[in-house]
N, C-alpha and C positions, 0 to 999 in steps of 0.2 A: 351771698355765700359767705361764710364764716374763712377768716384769717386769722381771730387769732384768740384765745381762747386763758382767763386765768381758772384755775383749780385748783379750790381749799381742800384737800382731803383731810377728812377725821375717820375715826372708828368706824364708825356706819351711815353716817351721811355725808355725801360729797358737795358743795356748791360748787355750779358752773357759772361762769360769765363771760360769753362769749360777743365778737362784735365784729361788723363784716367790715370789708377796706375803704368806708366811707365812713368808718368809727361808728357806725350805731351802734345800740346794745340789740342784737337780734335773741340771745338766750338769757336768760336770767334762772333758772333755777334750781333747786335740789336734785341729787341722784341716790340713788338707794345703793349700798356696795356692788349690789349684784346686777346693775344696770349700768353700772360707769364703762365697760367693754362696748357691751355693745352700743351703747350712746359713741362712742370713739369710733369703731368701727364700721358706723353708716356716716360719718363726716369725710367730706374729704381731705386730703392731708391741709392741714395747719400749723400755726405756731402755736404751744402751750407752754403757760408757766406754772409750775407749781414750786409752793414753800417747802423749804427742805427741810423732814424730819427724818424720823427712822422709819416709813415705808415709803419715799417719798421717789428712790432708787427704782423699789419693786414697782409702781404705779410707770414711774415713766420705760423701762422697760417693755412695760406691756401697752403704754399706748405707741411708745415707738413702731411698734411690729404691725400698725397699721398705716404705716407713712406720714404719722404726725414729725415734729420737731420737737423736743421737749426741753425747754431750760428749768433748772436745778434754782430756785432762789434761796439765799439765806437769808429766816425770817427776817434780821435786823434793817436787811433792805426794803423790806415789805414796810413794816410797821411806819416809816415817815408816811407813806401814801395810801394809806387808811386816813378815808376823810370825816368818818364817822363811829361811833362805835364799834368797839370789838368785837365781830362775828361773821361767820364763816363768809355771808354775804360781800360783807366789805371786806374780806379780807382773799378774796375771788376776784374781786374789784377792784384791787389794792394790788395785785401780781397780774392784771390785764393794763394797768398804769406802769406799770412799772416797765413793763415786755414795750409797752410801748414808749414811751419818753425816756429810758435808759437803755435799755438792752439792744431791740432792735436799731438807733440810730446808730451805736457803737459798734454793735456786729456784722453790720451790714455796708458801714460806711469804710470802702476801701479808696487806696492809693493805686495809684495806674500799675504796679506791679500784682495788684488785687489781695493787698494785705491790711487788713482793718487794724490800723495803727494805734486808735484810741480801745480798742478791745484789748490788745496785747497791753497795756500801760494799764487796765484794770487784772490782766492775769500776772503781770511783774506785781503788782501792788499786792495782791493776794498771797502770791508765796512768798514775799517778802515778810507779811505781817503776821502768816500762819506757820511757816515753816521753823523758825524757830521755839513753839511752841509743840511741837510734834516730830523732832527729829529724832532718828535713832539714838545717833550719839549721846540727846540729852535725855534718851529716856532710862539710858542705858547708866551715867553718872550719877541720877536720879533717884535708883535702884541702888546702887554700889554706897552713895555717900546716907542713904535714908534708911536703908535696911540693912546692908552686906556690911557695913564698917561698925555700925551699933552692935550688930550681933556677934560679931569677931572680937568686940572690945568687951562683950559683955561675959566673952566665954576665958579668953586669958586673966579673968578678975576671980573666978569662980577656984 
């Protein structure tokens, strides 16, 4: 039985790479858009990883609603564990390595109060290193010193 599952999604072809709790590969192969449902849908619940782009949200939404798990990766963690050329295949294969030797040990490995201590030190690391690139305040100074003060100074010259 399948546990744990990566998935490259593109435009209209999906690759799966799926592998049961004794790590074989049991799946290896393409999904057409309009077969990736129900391929989720007759599995039963598992882990999946997919690379984070911009439908990447909509896809795990909708395999969540079949009792999967879905983790979010972003690609730059992908791309170290690609051991071969760049394509969907390995790169299917590269988010089922990854779920497995980083994610899953981290998220799963808790402290006697059942709090995954080494996961929490990847989500402080995260909004540590993203949040200042995305906060309000700075998007806000941003706006005010790039546009709103050029243009205030451009109108008291006229």
């Amino acid at each position: 039985t399948i546990t744990t599952i990566g998935l490259d999604i593109a435009k209209s072809v999906f690759q799966v790479h799926a592998v049961d709790a004794a790590g074989q590969v049991v799946i290896r192969r393409q999904l057409k858009r309009r077969s990736v449902l129900v391929f989720f849908q007759k599995l039963p619940p598992c882990l999946v990883g997919i690379e984070a782009c911009g439908s990447a949200h909509y896809w795990a939404r909708q395999v969540v609603e079949f009792g999967h798990e879905v983790k979010l990766i972003a690609p730059q963690y992908v791309r170290p564990f690609v051991k071969r050329q760049k394509n969907d295949a390995a790169d299917a294969e590269a988010l089922y390595a990854l779920l497995e030797n980083e994610v899953v040990p981290r998220f799963y490995d808790r402290d006697k109060q059942g709090i995954p201590r080494r996961w929490l030190s990847v989500v402080r690391n995260a909004i540590v290193s993203v949040t200042p690139r995305f906060s309000a305040r700075r998007m806000v100074k941003d706006y005010a010193d790039g546009l709103y003060a050029p243009a205030g100074a451009r109108k008291t010259t006229v």
